[in-house]
C-alpha positions in Angstrom: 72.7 108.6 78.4 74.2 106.0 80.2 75.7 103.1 78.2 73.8 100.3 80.0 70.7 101.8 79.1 71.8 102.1 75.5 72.1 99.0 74.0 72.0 98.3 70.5 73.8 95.8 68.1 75.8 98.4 66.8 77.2 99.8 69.8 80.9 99.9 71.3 84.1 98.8 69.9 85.4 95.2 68.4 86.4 92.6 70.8 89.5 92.6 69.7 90.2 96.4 70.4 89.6 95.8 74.3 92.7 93.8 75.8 93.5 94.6 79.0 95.9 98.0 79.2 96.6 100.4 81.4 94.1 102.8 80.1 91.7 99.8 81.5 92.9 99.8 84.6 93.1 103.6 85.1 89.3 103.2 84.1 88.5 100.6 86.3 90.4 102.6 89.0 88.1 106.1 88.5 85.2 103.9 88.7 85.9 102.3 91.9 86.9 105.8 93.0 82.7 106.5 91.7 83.4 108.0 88.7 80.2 106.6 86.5 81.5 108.3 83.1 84.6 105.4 83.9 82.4 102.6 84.3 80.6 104.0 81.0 83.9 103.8 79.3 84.1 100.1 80.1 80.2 99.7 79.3 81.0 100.7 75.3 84.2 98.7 75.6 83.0 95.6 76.3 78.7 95.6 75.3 79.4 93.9 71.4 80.6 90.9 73.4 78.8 90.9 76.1 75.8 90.6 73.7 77.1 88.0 71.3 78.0 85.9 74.5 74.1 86.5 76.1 72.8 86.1 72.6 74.3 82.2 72.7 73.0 81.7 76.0 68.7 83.4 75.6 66.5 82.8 73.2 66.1 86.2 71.9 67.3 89.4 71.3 65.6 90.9 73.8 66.3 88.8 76.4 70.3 89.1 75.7 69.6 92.9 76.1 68.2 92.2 79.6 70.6 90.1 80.4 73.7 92.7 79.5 71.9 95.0 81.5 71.4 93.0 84.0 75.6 91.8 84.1 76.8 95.4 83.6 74.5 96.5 86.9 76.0 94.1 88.3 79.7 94.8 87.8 78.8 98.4 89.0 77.7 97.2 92.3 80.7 94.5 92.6 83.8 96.9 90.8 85.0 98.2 94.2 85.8 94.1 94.8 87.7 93.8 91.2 91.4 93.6 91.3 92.8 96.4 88.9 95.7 93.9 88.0 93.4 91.8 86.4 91.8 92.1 83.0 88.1 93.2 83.1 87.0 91.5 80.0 87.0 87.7 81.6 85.5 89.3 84.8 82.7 90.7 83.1 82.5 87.7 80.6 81.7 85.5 83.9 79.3 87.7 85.0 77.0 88.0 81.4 77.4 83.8 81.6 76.3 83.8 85.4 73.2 86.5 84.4 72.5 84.1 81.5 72.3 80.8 83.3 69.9 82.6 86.1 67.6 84.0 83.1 67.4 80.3 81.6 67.1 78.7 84.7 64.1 81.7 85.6 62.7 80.8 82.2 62.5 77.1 82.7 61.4 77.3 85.9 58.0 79.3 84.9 57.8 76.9 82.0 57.6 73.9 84.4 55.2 75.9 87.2 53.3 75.8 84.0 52.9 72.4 83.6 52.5 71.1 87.1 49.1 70.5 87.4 49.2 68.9 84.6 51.9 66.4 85.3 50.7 65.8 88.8 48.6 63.2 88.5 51.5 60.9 86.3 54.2 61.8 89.2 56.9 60.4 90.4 56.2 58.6 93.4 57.1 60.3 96.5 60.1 57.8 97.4 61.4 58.9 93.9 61.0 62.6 94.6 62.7 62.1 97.7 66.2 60.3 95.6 66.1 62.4 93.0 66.1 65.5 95.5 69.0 64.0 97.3 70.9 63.3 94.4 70.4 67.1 92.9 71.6 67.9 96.7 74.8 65.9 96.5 75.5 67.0 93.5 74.8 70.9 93.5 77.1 70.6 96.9 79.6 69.1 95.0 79.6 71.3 92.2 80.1 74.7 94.6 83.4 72.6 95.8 84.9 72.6 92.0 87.1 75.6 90.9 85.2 78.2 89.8 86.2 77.6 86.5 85.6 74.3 86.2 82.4 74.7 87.9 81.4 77.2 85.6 82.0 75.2 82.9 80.1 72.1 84.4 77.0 74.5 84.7 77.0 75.3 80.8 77.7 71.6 79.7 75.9 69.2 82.1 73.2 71.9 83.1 72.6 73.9 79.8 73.5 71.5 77.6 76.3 73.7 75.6 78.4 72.1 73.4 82.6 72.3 74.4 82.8 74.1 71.3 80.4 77.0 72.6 81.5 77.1 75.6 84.8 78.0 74.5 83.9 80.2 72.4 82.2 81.8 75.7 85.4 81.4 77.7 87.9 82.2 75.0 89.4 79.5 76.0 90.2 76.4 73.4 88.2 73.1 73.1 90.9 71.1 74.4 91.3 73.2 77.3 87.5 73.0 77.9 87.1 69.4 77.4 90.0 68.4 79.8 88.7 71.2 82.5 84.6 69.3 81.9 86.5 65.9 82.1 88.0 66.4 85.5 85.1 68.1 87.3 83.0 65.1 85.8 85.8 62.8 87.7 85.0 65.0 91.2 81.0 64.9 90.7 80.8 60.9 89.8 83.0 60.5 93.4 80.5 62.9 94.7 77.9 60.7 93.5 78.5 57.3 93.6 77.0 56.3 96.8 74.0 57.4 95.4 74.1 55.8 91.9 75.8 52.5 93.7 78.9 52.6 91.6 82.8 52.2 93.3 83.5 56.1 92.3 86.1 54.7 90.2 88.0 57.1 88.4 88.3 55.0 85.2 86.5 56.1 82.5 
Protein backbone atom coordinates (compact mmCIF):
# COMPACT_ATOMS: atom_id res chain seq x y z
CA UNK A 1 0.00 0.00 0.00
CA UNK A 2 1.02 3.30 -0.71
CA UNK A 3 2.47 5.35 2.12
CA UNK A 4 0.13 8.31 1.70
CA UNK A 5 -2.78 6.16 2.10
CA UNK A 6 -1.26 4.69 5.23
CA UNK A 7 -1.10 6.95 7.81
CA UNK A 8 -0.93 6.28 11.37
CA UNK A 9 0.89 7.88 14.41
CA UNK A 10 3.21 5.26 14.47
CA UNK A 11 4.45 5.29 11.06
CA UNK A 12 7.98 6.34 9.46
CA UNK A 13 11.20 7.25 10.95
CA UNK A 14 12.25 10.13 13.73
CA UNK A 15 12.69 13.50 12.44
CA UNK A 16 15.96 13.49 13.33
CA UNK A 17 16.93 10.44 11.19
CA UNK A 18 15.82 12.34 7.87
CA UNK A 19 18.53 15.22 7.06
CA UNK A 20 19.11 15.80 3.78
CA UNK A 21 21.81 13.15 2.15
CA UNK A 22 22.55 11.85 -0.93
CA UNK A 23 20.45 8.83 -0.56
CA UNK A 24 17.55 11.77 -0.48
CA UNK A 25 18.44 13.16 -3.42
CA UNK A 26 18.95 9.89 -5.35
CA UNK A 27 15.26 9.31 -4.04
CA UNK A 28 13.97 12.51 -4.97
CA UNK A 29 15.82 11.98 -8.38
CA UNK A 30 13.89 8.24 -9.17
CA UNK A 31 10.82 9.97 -8.37
CA UNK A 32 11.05 12.76 -10.65
CA UNK A 33 12.19 10.11 -13.14
CA UNK A 34 8.34 8.40 -11.99
CA UNK A 35 9.44 5.99 -9.84
CA UNK A 36 6.39 5.95 -7.14
CA UNK A 37 8.20 3.30 -4.73
CA UNK A 38 10.90 6.63 -4.53
CA UNK A 39 8.42 9.06 -3.65
CA UNK A 40 7.06 6.25 -1.10
CA UNK A 41 10.47 6.23 0.46
CA UNK A 42 10.29 9.93 1.16
CA UNK A 43 6.40 9.47 2.24
CA UNK A 44 7.79 7.10 5.48
CA UNK A 45 10.64 9.50 5.80
CA UNK A 46 9.06 12.42 6.43
CA UNK A 47 4.97 11.53 7.59
CA UNK A 48 5.88 11.66 11.84
CA UNK A 49 6.56 15.26 11.06
CA UNK A 50 4.52 16.08 8.73
CA UNK A 51 1.71 15.00 11.25
CA UNK A 52 2.98 16.62 14.34
CA UNK A 53 3.33 19.97 12.19
CA UNK A 54 -0.62 19.48 10.76
CA UNK A 55 -1.61 18.30 14.16
CA UNK A 56 -0.47 22.10 15.50
CA UNK A 57 -2.15 23.68 12.81
CA UNK A 58 -6.18 21.40 12.68
CA UNK A 59 -8.18 20.74 15.33
CA UNK A 60 -8.11 17.00 15.17
CA UNK A 61 -6.57 14.03 14.31
CA UNK A 62 -8.36 13.41 11.58
CA UNK A 63 -8.17 16.43 10.02
CA UNK A 64 -4.10 16.38 10.30
CA UNK A 65 -4.42 13.01 8.45
CA UNK A 66 -6.24 14.78 5.57
CA UNK A 67 -4.19 17.42 5.56
CA UNK A 68 -0.78 15.06 5.17
CA UNK A 69 -2.48 13.49 2.50
CA UNK A 70 -3.44 16.20 1.04
CA UNK A 71 0.53 17.87 1.20
CA UNK A 72 2.12 14.62 0.17
CA UNK A 73 -0.35 14.54 -3.15
CA UNK A 74 0.71 17.51 -3.51
CA UNK A 75 4.57 17.18 -3.58
CA UNK A 76 3.87 14.24 -6.05
CA UNK A 77 2.35 16.48 -8.54
CA UNK A 78 4.95 19.43 -7.95
CA UNK A 79 8.54 16.96 -7.42
CA UNK A 80 9.45 17.24 -11.05
CA UNK A 81 9.74 21.37 -10.09
CA UNK A 82 11.96 20.48 -6.80
CA UNK A 83 15.62 21.16 -6.99
CA UNK A 84 17.51 17.88 -6.01
CA UNK A 85 20.28 20.22 -4.34
CA UNK A 86 17.91 21.20 -1.88
CA UNK A 87 16.70 19.43 1.20
CA UNK A 88 13.19 17.90 0.90
CA UNK A 89 12.26 18.22 4.45
CA UNK A 90 11.69 22.29 4.49
CA UNK A 91 10.02 21.80 0.99
CA UNK A 92 7.59 19.55 2.15
CA UNK A 93 7.36 21.24 5.61
CA UNK A 94 5.93 24.40 3.49
CA UNK A 95 3.67 22.52 1.85
CA UNK A 96 1.85 20.57 5.10
CA UNK A 97 1.80 24.49 6.58
CA UNK A 98 0.32 25.79 3.11
CA UNK A 99 -2.40 22.53 3.18
CA UNK A 100 -2.98 23.50 6.82
CA UNK A 101 -3.71 27.20 6.51
CA UNK A 102 -6.18 26.29 3.36
CA UNK A 103 -8.01 23.62 5.66
CA UNK A 104 -8.43 26.35 8.55
CA UNK A 105 -9.23 28.96 6.27
CA UNK A 106 -12.00 26.23 4.46
CA UNK A 107 -13.09 25.44 8.02
CA UNK A 108 -13.76 29.02 9.07
CA UNK A 109 -15.19 29.98 6.09
CA UNK A 110 -18.25 27.27 6.43
CA UNK A 111 -18.38 28.33 10.07
CA UNK A 112 -19.07 32.00 9.02
CA UNK A 113 -21.59 30.91 5.82
CA UNK A 114 -23.16 29.49 8.94
CA UNK A 115 -23.86 32.34 10.57
CA UNK A 116 -24.67 34.85 7.99
CA UNK A 117 -28.21 35.08 8.07
CA UNK A 118 -27.90 35.45 11.33
CA UNK A 119 -25.62 38.35 11.51
CA UNK A 120 -27.23 40.06 8.55
CA UNK A 121 -29.53 42.08 10.05
CA UNK A 122 -26.71 43.70 12.72
CA UNK A 123 -24.24 44.39 9.57
CA UNK A 124 -21.79 46.50 8.91
CA UNK A 125 -22.96 49.16 6.90
CA UNK A 126 -22.23 48.94 3.29
CA UNK A 127 -19.68 52.02 3.31
CA UNK A 128 -17.92 49.81 6.09
CA UNK A 129 -18.00 46.64 3.95
CA UNK A 130 -16.62 48.50 1.19
CA UNK A 131 -13.20 49.86 3.64
CA UNK A 132 -12.75 46.90 5.21
CA UNK A 133 -12.76 45.06 1.69
CA UNK A 134 -10.15 47.50 0.46
CA UNK A 135 -8.10 47.23 3.29
CA UNK A 136 -8.02 43.16 3.17
CA UNK A 137 -7.16 44.08 -0.68
CA UNK A 138 -4.16 46.19 0.15
CA UNK A 139 -3.04 44.17 2.38
CA UNK A 140 -3.40 40.53 0.88
CA UNK A 141 -1.52 42.45 -2.23
CA UNK A 142 1.07 43.41 -0.03
CA UNK A 143 1.62 40.33 1.68
CA UNK A 144 2.14 38.23 -1.90
CA UNK A 145 5.11 41.01 -2.40
CA UNK A 146 6.95 39.74 1.01
CA UNK A 147 9.56 36.94 0.71
CA UNK A 148 8.08 33.84 0.82
CA UNK A 149 9.33 33.26 4.09
CA UNK A 150 8.40 36.03 5.60
CA UNK A 151 5.14 35.88 4.14
CA UNK A 152 4.67 32.58 5.30
CA UNK A 153 5.31 33.45 8.50
CA UNK A 154 3.01 36.63 8.48
CA UNK A 155 0.11 34.12 7.40
CA UNK A 156 0.57 31.92 10.74
CA UNK A 157 1.06 34.94 13.16
CA UNK A 158 -1.28 37.83 11.99
CA UNK A 159 -3.75 35.34 10.16
CA UNK A 160 -3.81 32.21 12.42
CA UNK A 161 -2.93 33.64 15.32
CA UNK A 162 0.33 31.27 16.10
CA UNK A 163 2.43 32.18 18.65
CA UNK A 164 6.55 32.93 17.37
CA UNK A 165 7.21 30.10 19.49
CA UNK A 166 4.98 27.64 17.35
CA UNK A 167 5.74 28.86 14.48
CA UNK A 168 9.23 28.05 15.00
CA UNK A 169 8.84 25.14 16.07
CA UNK A 170 6.96 24.71 12.50
CA UNK A 171 9.83 26.32 10.65
CA UNK A 172 12.73 24.82 12.67
CA UNK A 173 13.76 27.90 12.73
CA UNK A 174 14.59 29.81 16.32
CA UNK A 175 12.27 32.47 17.98
CA UNK A 176 14.64 35.18 17.41
CA UNK A 177 14.85 34.45 13.93
CA UNK A 178 11.03 34.34 13.66
CA UNK A 179 10.40 37.33 15.56
CA UNK A 180 12.91 39.60 13.58
CA UNK A 181 11.61 37.90 10.12
CA UNK A 182 7.41 38.88 11.61
CA UNK A 183 8.86 42.25 12.63
CA UNK A 184 10.12 43.29 9.26
CA UNK A 185 7.18 42.07 7.15
CA UNK A 186 4.96 43.97 9.78
CA UNK A 187 7.33 47.14 8.82
CA UNK A 188 6.40 46.38 4.74
CA UNK A 189 2.43 45.78 5.53
CA UNK A 190 1.98 49.02 7.87
CA UNK A 191 3.67 51.11 4.66
CA UNK A 192 1.33 49.05 2.62
CA UNK A 193 -1.36 50.25 4.77
CA UNK A 194 -1.09 53.47 6.03
CA UNK A 195 -3.03 55.41 3.56
CA UNK A 196 -5.74 53.44 4.58
CA UNK A 197 -5.45 53.57 8.37
CA UNK A 198 -4.29 57.52 7.91
CA UNK A 199 -0.95 57.03 9.61
CA UNK A 200 2.67 58.57 8.05
CA UNK A 201 3.87 54.78 7.37
CA UNK A 202 6.56 55.61 9.71
CA UNK A 203 8.84 52.90 10.27
CA UNK A 204 9.28 53.62 14.06
CA UNK A 205 7.84 51.34 16.20
Amino acid sequence: MSAIHALSPGFGLPAAAVAASPDESSLVRRAQAGDLSAFDALVRRYIERALRIARRLVPTHEDAEDVVQDAFLSAMRAIGSFDVTRPFGPWITRIVVNQGITHRRSRARRQDDALTVDLAASGPSPAQVTERNEIADRFRTALEQLPEQQRLMVQLFEVEGLSSPEIAKLTGLSDGTVRWHIHAARKVLRRALAPLMGEGGSDDD
